[in-house]
N, CA, C, O and CB atoms as a CASP TS submission, in Angstrom:
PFRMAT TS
TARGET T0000
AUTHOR 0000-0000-0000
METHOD Language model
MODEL 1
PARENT N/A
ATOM      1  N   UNK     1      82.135 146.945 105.776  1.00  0.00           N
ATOM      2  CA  UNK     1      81.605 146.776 104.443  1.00  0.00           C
ATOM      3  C   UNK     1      80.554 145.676 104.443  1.00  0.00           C
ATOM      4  O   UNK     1      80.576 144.742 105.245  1.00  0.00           O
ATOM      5  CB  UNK     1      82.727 146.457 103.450  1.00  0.00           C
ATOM      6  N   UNK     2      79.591 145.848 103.459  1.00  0.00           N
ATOM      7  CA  UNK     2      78.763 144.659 103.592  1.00  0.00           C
ATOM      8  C   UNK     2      79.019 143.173 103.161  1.00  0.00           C
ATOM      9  O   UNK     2      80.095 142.986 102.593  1.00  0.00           O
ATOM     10  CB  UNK     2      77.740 144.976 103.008  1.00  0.00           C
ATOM     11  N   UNK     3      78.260 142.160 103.325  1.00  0.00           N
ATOM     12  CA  UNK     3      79.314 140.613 103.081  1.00  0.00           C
ATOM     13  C   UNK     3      78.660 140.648 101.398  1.00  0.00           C
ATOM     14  O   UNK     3      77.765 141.346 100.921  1.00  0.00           O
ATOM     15  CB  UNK     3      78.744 138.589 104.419  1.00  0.00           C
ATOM     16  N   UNK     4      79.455 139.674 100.827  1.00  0.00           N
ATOM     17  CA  UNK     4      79.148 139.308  99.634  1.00  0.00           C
ATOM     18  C   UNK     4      77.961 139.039  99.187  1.00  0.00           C
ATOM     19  O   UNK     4      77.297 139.446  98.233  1.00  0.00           O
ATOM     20  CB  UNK     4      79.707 138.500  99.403  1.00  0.00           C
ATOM     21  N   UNK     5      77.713 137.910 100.446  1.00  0.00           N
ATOM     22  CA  UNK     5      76.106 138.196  99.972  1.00  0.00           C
ATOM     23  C   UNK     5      74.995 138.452  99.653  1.00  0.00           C
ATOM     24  O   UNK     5      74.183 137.925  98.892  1.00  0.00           O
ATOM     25  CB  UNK     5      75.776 138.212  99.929  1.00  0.00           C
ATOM     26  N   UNK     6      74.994 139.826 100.666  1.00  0.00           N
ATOM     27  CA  UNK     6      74.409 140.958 100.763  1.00  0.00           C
ATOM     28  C   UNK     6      74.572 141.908  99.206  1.00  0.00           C
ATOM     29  O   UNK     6      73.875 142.627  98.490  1.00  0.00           O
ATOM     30  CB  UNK     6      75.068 141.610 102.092  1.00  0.00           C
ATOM     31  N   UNK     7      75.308 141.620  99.236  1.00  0.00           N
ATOM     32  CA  UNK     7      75.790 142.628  97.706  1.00  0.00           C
ATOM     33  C   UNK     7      75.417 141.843  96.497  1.00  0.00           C
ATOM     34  O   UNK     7      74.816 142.441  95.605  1.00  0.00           O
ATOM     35  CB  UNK     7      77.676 142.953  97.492  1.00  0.00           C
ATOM     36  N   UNK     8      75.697 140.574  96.351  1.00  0.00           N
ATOM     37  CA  UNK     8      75.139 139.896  94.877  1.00  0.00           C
ATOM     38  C   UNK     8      73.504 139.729  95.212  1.00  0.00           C
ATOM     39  O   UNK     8      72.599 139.638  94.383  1.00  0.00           O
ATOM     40  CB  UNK     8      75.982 138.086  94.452  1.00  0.00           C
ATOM     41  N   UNK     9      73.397 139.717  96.643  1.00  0.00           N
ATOM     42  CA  UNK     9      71.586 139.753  96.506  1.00  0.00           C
ATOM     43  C   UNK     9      71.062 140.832  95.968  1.00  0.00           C
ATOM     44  O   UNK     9      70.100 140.681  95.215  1.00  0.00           O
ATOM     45  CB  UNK     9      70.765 139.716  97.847  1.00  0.00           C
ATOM     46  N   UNK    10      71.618 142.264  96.253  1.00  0.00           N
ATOM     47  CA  UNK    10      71.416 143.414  95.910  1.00  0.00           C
ATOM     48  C   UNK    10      71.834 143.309  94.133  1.00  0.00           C
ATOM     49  O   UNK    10      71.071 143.818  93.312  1.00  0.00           O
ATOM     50  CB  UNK    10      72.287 144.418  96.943  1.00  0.00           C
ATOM     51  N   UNK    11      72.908 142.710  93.766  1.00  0.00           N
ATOM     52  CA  UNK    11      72.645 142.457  92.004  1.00  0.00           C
ATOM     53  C   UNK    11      71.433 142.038  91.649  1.00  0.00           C
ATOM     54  O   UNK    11      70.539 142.669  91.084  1.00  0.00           O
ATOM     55  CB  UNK    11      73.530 141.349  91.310  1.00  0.00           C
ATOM     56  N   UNK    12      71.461 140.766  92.070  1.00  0.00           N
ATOM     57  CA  UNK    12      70.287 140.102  91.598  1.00  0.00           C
ATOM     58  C   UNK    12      69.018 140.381  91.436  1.00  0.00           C
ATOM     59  O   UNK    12      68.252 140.073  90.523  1.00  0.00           O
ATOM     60  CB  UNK    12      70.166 139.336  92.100  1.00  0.00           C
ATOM     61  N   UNK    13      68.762 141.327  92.929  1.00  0.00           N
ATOM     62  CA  UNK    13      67.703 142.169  92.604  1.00  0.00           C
ATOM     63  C   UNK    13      67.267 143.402  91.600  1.00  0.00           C
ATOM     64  O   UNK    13      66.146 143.827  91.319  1.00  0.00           O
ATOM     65  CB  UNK    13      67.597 142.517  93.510  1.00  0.00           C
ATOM     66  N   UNK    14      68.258 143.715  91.272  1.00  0.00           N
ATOM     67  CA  UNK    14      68.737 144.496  90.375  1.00  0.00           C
ATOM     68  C   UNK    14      68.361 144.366  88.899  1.00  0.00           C
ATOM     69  O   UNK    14      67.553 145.032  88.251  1.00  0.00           O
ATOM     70  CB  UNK    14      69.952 144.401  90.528  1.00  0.00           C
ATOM     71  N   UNK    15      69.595 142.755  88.306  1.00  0.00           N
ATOM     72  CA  UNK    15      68.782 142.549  87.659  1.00  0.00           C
ATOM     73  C   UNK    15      67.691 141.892  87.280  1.00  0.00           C
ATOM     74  O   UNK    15      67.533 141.664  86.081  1.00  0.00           O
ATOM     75  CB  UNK    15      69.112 142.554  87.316  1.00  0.00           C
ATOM     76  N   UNK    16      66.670 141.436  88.298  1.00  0.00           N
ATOM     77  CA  UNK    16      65.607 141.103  88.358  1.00  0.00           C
ATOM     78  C   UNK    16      64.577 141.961  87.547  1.00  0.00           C
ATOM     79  O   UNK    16      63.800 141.701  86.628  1.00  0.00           O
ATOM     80  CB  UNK    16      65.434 140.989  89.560  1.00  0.00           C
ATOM     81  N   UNK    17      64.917 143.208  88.336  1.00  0.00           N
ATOM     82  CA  UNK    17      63.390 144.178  87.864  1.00  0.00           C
ATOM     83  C   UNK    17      64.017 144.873  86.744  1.00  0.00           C
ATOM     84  O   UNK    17      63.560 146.012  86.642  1.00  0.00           O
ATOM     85  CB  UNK    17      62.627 145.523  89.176  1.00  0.00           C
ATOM     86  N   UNK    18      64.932 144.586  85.835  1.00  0.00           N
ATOM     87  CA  UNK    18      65.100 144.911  84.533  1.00  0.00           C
ATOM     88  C   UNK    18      64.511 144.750  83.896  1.00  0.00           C
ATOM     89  O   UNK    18      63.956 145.438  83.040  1.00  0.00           O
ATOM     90  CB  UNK    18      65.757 144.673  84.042  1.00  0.00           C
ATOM     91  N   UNK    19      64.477 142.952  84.405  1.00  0.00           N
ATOM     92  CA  UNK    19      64.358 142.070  83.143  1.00  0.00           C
ATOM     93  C   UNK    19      62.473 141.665  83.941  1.00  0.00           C
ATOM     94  O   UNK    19      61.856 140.794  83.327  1.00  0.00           O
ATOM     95  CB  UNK    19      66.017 140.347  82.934  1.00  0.00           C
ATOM     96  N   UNK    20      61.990 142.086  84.769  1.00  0.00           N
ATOM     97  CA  UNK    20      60.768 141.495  85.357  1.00  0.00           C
ATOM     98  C   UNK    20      59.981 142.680  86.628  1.00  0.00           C
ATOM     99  O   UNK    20      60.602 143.521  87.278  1.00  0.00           O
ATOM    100  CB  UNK    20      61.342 139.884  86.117  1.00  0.00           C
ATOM    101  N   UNK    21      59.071 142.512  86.666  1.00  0.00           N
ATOM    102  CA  UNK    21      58.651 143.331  88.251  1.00  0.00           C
ATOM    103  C   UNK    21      58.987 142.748  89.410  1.00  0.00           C
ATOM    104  O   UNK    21      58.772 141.553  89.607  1.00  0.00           O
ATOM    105  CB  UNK    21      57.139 143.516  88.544  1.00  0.00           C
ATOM    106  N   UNK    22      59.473 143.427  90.171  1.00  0.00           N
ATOM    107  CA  UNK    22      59.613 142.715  91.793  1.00  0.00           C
ATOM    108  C   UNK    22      58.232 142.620  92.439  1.00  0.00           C
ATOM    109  O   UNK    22      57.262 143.085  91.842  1.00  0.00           O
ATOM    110  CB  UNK    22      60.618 143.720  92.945  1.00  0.00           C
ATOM    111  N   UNK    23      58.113 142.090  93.524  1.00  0.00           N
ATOM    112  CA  UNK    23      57.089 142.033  94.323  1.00  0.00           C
ATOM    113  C   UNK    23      57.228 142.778  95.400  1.00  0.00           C
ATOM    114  O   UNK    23      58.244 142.544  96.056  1.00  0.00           O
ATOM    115  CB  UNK    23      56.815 140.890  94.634  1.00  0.00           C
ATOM    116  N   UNK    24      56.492 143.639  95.804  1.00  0.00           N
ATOM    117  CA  UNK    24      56.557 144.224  96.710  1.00  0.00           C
ATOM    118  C   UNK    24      57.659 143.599  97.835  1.00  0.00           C
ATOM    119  O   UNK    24      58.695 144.258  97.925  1.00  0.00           O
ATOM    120  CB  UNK    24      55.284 144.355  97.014  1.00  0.00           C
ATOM    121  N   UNK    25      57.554 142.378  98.724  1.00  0.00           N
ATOM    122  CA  UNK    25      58.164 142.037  99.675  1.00  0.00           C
ATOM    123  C   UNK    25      60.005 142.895  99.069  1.00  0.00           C
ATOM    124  O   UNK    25      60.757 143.680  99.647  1.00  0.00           O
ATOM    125  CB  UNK    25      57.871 140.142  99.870  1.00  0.00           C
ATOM    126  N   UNK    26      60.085 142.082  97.422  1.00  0.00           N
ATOM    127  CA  UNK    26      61.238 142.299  97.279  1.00  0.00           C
ATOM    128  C   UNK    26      62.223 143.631  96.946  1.00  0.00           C
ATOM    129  O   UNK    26      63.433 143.823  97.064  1.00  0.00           O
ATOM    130  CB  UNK    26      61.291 141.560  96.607  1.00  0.00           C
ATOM    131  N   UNK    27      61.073 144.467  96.461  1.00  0.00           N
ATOM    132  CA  UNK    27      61.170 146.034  96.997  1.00  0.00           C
ATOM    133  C   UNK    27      61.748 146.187  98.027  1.00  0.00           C
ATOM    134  O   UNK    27      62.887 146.651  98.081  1.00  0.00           O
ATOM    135  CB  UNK    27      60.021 146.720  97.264  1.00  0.00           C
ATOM    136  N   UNK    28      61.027 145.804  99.096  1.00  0.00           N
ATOM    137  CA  UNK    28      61.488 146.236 100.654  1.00  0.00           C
ATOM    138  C   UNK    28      62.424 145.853 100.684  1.00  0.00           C
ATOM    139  O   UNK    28      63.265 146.724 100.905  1.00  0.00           O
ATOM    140  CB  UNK    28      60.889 145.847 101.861  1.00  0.00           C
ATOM    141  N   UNK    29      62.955 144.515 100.523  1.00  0.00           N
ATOM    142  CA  UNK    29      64.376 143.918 100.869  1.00  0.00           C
ATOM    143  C   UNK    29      65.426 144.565  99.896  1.00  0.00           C
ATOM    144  O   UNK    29      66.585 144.574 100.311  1.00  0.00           O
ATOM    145  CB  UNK    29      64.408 142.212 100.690  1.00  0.00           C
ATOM    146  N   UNK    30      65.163 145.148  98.564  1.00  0.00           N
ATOM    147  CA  UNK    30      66.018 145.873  97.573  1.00  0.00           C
ATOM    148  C   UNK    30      66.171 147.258  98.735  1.00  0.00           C
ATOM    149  O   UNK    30      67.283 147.560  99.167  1.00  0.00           O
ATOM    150  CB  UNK    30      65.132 146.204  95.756  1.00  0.00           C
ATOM    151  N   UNK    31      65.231 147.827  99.046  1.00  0.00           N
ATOM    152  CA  UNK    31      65.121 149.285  99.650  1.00  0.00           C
ATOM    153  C   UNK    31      66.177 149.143 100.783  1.00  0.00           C
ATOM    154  O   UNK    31      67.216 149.801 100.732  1.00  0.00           O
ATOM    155  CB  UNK    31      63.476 149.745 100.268  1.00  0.00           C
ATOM    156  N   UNK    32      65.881 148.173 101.941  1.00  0.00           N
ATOM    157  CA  UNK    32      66.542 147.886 102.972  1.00  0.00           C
ATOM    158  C   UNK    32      68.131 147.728 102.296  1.00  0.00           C
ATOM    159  O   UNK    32      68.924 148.628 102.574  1.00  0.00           O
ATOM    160  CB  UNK    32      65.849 146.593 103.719  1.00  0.00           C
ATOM    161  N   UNK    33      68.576 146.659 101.464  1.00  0.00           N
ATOM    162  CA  UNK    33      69.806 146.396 101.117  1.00  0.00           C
ATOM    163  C   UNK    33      70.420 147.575 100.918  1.00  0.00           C
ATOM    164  O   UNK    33      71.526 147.804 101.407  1.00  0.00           O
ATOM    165  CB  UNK    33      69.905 145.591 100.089  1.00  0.00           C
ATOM    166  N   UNK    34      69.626 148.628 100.022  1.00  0.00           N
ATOM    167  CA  UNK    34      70.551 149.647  99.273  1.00  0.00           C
ATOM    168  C   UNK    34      70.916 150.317 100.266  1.00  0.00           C
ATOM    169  O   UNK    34      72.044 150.809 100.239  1.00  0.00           O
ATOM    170  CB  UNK    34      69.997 150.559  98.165  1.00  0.00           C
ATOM    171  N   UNK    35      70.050 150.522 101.429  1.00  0.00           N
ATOM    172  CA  UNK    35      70.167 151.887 102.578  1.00  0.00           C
ATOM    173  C   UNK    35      71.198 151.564 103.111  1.00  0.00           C
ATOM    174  O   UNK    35      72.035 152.453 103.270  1.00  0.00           O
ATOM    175  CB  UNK    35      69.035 152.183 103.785  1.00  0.00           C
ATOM    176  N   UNK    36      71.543 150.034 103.627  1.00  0.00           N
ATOM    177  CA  UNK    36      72.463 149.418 104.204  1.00  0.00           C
ATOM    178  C   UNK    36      73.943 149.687 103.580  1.00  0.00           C
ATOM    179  O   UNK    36      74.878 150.012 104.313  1.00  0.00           O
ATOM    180  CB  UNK    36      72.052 148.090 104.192  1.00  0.00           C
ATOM    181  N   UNK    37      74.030 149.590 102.730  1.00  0.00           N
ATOM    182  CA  UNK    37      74.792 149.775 101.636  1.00  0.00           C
ATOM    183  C   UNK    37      75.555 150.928 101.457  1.00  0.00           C
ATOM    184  O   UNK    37      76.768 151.105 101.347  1.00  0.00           O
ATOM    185  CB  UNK    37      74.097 149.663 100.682  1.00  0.00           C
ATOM    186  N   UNK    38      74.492 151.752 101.450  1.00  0.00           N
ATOM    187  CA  UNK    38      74.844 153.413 101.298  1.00  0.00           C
ATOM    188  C   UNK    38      75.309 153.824 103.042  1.00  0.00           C
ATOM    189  O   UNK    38      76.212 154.606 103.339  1.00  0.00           O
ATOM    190  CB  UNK    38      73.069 154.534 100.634  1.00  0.00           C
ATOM    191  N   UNK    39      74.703 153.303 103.721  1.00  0.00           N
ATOM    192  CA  UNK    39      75.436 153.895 105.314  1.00  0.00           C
ATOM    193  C   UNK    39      76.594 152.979 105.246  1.00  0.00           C
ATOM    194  O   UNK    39      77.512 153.343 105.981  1.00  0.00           O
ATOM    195  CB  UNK    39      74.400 153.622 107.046  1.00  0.00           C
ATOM    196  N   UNK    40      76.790 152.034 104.661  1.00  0.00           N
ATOM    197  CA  UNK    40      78.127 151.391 105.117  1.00  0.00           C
ATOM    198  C   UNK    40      79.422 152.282 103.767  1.00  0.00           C
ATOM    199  O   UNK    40      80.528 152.440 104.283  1.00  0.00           O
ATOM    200  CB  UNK    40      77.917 149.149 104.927  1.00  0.00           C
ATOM    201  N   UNK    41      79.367 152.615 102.797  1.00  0.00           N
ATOM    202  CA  UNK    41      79.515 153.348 101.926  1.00  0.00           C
ATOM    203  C   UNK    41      79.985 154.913 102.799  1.00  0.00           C
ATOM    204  O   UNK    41      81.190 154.888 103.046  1.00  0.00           O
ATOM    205  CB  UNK    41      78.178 153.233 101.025  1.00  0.00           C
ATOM    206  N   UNK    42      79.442 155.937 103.189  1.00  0.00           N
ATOM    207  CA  UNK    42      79.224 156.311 103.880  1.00  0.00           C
ATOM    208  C   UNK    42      80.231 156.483 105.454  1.00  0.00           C
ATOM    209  O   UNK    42      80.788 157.317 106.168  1.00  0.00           O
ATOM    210  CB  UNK    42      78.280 155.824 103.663  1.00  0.00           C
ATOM    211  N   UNK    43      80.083 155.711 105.378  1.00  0.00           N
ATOM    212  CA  UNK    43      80.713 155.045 107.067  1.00  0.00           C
ATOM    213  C   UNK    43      82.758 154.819 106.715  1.00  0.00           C
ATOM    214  O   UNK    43      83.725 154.906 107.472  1.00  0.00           O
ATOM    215  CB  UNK    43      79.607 152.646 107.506  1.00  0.00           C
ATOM    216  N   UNK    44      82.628 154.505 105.165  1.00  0.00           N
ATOM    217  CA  UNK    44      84.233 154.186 105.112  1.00  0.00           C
ATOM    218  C   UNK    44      84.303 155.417 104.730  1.00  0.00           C
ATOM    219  O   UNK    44      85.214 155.929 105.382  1.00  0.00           O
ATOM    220  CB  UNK    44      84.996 152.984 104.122  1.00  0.00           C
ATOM    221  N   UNK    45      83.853 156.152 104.051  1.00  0.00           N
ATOM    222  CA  UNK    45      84.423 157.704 103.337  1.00  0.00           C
ATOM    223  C   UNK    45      84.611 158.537 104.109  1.00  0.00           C
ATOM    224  O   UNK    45      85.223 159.577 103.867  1.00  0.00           O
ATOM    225  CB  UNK    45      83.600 158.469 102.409  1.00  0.00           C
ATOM    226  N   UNK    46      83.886 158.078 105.680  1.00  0.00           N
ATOM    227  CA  UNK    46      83.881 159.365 106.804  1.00  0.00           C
ATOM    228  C   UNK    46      85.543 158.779 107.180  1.00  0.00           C
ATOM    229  O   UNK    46      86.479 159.565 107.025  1.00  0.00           O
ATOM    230  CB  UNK    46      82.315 159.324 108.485  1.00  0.00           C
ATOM    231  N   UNK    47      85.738 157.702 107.556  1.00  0.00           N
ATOM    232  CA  UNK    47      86.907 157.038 107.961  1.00  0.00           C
ATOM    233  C   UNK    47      88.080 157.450 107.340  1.00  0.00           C
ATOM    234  O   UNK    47      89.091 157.863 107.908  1.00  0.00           O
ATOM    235  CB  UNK    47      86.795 155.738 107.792  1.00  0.00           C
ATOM    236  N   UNK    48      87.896 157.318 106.148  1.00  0.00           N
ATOM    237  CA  UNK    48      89.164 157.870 105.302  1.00  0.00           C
ATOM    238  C   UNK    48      89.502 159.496 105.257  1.00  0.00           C
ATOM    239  O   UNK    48      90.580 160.056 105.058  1.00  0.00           O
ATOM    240  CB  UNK    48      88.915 157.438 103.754  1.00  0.00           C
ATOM    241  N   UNK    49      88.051 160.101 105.540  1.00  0.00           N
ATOM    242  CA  UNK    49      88.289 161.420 105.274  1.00  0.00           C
ATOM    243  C   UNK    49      89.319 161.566 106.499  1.00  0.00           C
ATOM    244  O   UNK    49      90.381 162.185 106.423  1.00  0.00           O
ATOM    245  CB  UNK    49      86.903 162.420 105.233  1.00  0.00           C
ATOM    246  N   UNK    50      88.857 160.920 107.604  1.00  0.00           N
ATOM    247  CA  UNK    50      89.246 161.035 109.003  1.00  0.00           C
ATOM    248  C   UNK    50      91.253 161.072 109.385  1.00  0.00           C
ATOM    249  O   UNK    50      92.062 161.576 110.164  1.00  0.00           O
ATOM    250  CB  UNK    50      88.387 159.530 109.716  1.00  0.00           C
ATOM    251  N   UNK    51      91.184 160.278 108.357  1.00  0.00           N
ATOM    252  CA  UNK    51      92.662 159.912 108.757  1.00  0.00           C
ATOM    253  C   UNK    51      93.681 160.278 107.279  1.00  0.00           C
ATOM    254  O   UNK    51      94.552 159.559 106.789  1.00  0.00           O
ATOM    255  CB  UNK    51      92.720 157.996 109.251  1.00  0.00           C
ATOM    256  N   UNK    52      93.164 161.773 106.769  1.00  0.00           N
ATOM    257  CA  UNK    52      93.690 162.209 105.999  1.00  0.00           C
ATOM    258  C   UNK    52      94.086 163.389 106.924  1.00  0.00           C
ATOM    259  O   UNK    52      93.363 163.939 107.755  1.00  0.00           O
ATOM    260  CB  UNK    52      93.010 162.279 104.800  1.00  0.00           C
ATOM    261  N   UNK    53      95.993 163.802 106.472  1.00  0.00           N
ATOM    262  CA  UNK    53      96.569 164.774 106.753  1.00  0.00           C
ATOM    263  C   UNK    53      97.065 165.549 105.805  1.00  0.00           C
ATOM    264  O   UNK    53      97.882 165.081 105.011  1.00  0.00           O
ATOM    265  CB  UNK    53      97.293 164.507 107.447  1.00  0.00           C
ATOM    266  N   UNK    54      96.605 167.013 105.723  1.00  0.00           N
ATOM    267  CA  UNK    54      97.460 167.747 104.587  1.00  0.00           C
ATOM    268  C   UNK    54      98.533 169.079 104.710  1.00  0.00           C
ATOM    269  O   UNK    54      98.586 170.202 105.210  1.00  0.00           O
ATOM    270  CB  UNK    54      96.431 168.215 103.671  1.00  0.00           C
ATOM    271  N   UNK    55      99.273 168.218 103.962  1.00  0.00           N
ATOM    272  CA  UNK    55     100.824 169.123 104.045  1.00  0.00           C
ATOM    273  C   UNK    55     101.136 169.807 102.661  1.00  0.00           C
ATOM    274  O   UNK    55     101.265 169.467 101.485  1.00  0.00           O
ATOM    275  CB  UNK    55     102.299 168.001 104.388  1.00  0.00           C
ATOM    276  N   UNK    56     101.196 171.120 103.537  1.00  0.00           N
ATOM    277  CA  UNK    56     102.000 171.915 101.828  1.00  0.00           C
ATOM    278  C   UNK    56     103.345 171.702 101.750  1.00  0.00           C
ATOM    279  O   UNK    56     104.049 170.981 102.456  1.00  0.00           O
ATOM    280  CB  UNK    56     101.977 173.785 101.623  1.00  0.00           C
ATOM    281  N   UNK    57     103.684 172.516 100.667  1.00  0.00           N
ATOM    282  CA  UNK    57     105.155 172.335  99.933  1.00  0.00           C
ATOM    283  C   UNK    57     106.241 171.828 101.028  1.00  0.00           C
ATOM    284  O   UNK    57     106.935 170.831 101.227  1.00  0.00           O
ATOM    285  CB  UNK    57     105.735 173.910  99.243  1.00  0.00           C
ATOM    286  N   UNK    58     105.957 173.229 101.689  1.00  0.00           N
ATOM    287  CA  UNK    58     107.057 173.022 102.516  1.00  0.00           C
ATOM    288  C   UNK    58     107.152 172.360 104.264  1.00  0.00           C
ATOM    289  O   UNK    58     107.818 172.735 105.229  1.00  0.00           O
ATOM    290  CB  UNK    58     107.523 174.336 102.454  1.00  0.00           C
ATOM    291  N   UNK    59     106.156 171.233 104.088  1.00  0.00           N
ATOM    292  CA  UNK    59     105.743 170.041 105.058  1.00  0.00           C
ATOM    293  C   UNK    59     105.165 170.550 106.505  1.00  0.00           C
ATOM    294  O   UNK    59     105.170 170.094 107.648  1.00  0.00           O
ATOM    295  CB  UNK    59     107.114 169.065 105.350  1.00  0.00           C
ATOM    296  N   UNK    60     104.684 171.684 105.891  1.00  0.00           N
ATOM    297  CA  UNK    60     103.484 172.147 106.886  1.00  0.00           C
ATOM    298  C   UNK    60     102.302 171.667 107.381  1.00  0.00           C
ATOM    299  O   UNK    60     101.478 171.581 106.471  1.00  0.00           O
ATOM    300  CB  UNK    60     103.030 173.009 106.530  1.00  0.00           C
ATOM    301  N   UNK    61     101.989 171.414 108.155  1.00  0.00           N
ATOM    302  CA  UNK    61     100.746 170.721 108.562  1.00  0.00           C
ATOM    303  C   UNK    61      99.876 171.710 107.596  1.00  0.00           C
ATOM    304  O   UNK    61     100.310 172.858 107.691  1.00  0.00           O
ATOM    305  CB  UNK    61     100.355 170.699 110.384  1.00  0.00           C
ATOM    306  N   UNK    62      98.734 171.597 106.661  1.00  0.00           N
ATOM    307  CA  UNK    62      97.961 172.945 106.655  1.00  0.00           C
ATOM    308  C   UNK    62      96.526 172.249 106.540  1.00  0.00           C
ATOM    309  O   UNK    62      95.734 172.643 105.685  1.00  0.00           O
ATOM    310  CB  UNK    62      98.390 174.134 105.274  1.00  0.00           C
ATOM    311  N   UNK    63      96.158 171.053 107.545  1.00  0.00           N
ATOM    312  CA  UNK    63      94.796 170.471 107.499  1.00  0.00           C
ATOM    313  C   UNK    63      93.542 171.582 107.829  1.00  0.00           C
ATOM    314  O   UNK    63      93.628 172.494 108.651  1.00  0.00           O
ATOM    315  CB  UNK    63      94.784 169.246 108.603  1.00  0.00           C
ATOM    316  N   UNK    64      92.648 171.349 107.189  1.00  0.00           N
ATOM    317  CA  UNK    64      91.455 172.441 108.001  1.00  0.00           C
ATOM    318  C   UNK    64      90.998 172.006 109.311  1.00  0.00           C
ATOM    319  O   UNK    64      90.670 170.836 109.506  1.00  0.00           O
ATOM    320  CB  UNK    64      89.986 172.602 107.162  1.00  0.00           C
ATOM    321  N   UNK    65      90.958 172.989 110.310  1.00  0.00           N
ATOM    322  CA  UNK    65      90.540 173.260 111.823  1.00  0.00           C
ATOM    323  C   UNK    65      89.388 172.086 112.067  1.00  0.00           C
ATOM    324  O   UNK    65      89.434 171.167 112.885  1.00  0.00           O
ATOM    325  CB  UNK    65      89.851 175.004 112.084  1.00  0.00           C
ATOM    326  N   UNK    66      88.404 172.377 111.165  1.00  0.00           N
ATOM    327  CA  UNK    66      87.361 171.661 111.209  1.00  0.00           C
ATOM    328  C   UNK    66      87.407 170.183 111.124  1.00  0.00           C
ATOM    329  O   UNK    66      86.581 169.474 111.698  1.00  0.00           O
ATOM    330  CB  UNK    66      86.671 172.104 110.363  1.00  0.00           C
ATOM    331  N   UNK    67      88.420 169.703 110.372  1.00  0.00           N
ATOM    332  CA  UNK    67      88.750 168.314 110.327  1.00  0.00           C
ATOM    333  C   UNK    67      89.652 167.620 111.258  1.00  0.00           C
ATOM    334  O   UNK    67      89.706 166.406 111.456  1.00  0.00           O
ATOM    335  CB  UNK    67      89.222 168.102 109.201  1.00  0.00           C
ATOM    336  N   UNK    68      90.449 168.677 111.878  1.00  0.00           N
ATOM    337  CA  UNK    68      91.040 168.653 112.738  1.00  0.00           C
ATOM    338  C   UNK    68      90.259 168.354 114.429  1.00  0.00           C
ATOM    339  O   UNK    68      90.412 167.508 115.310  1.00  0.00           O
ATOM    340  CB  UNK    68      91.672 169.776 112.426  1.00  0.00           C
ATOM    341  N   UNK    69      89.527 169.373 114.270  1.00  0.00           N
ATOM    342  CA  UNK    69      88.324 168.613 115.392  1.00  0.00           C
ATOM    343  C   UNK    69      87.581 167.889 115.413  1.00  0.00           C
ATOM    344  O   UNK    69      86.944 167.604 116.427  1.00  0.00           O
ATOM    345  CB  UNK    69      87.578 169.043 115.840  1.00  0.00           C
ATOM    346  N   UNK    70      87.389 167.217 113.980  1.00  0.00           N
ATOM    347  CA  UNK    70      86.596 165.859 113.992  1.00  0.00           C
ATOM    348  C   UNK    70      87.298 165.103 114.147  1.00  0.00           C
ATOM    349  O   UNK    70      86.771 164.177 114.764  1.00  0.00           O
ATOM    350  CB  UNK    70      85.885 165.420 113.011  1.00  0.00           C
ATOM    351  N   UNK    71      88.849 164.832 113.802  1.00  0.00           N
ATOM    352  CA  UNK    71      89.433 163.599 114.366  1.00  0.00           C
ATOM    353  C   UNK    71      90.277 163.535 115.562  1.00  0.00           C
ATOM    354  O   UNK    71      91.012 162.570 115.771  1.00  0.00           O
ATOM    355  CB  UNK    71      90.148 163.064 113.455  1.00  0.00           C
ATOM    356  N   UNK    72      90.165 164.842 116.593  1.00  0.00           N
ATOM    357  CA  UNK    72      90.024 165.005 118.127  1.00  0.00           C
ATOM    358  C   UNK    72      88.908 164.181 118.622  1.00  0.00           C
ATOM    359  O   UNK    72      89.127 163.108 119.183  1.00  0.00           O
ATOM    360  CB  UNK    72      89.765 166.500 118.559  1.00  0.00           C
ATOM    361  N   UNK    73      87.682 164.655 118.431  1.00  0.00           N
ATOM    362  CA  UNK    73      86.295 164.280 118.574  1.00  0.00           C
ATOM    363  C   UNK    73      86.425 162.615 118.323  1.00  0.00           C
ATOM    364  O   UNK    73      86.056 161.938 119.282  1.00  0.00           O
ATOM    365  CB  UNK    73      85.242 165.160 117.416  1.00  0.00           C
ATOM    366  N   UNK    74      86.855 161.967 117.275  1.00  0.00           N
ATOM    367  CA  UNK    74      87.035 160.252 116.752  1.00  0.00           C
ATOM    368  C   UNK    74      87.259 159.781 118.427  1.00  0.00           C
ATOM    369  O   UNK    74      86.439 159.200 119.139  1.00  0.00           O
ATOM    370  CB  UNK    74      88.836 159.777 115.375  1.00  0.00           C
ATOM    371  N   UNK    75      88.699 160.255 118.798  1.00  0.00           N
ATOM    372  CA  UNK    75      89.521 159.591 119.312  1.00  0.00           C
ATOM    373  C   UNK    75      89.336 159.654 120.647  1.00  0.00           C
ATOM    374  O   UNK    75      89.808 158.813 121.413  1.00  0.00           O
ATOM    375  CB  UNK    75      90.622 159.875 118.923  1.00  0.00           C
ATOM    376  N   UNK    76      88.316 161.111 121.188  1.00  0.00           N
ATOM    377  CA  UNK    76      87.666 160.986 121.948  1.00  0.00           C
ATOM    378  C   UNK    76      86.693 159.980 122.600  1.00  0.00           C
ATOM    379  O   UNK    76      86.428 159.715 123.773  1.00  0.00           O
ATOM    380  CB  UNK    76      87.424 161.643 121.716  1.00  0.00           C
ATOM    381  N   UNK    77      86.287 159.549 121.486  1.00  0.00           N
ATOM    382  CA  UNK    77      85.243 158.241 122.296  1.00  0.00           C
ATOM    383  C   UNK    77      85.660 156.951 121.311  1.00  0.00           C
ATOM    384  O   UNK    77      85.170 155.839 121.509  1.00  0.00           O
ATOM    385  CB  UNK    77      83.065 158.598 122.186  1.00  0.00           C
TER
END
């Protein structure tokens, strides 16, 4: 996840250009933060999807194949 700081800078920038225009430089560094942000975002949802198992009623494994080989594939490397 990203550090705190990273994230209230990304407020701040935020509400900066509400309330004002950014400057270009700070564009870039808003642009950069968010991307960062969104792949780390991203990066936990793949994780969680990863280490989800689903069982029907009657405590059947019934995960899909496909997810099933992505978290073969994880543990692989």
């Amino acid at each position: 996840m990203l550090s705190k700081e990273k994230i209230d800078r990304i407020n701040e920038l935020s509400q900066k250009s509400k309330v004002s225009t950014l400057t270009e430089e700070e564009k870039r560094e808003q642009k950069v933060l968010r991307e960062e942000y969104i792949s780390s975002v991203r990066k936990s949802l793949k994780n969680n999807l990863l280490s989800i198992k689903i069982v029907d009623e009657e405590g059947q494994d019934v995960t899909p194949i496909k997810l099933k080989h992505a978290k073969e594939n994880r543990k692989k490397h």
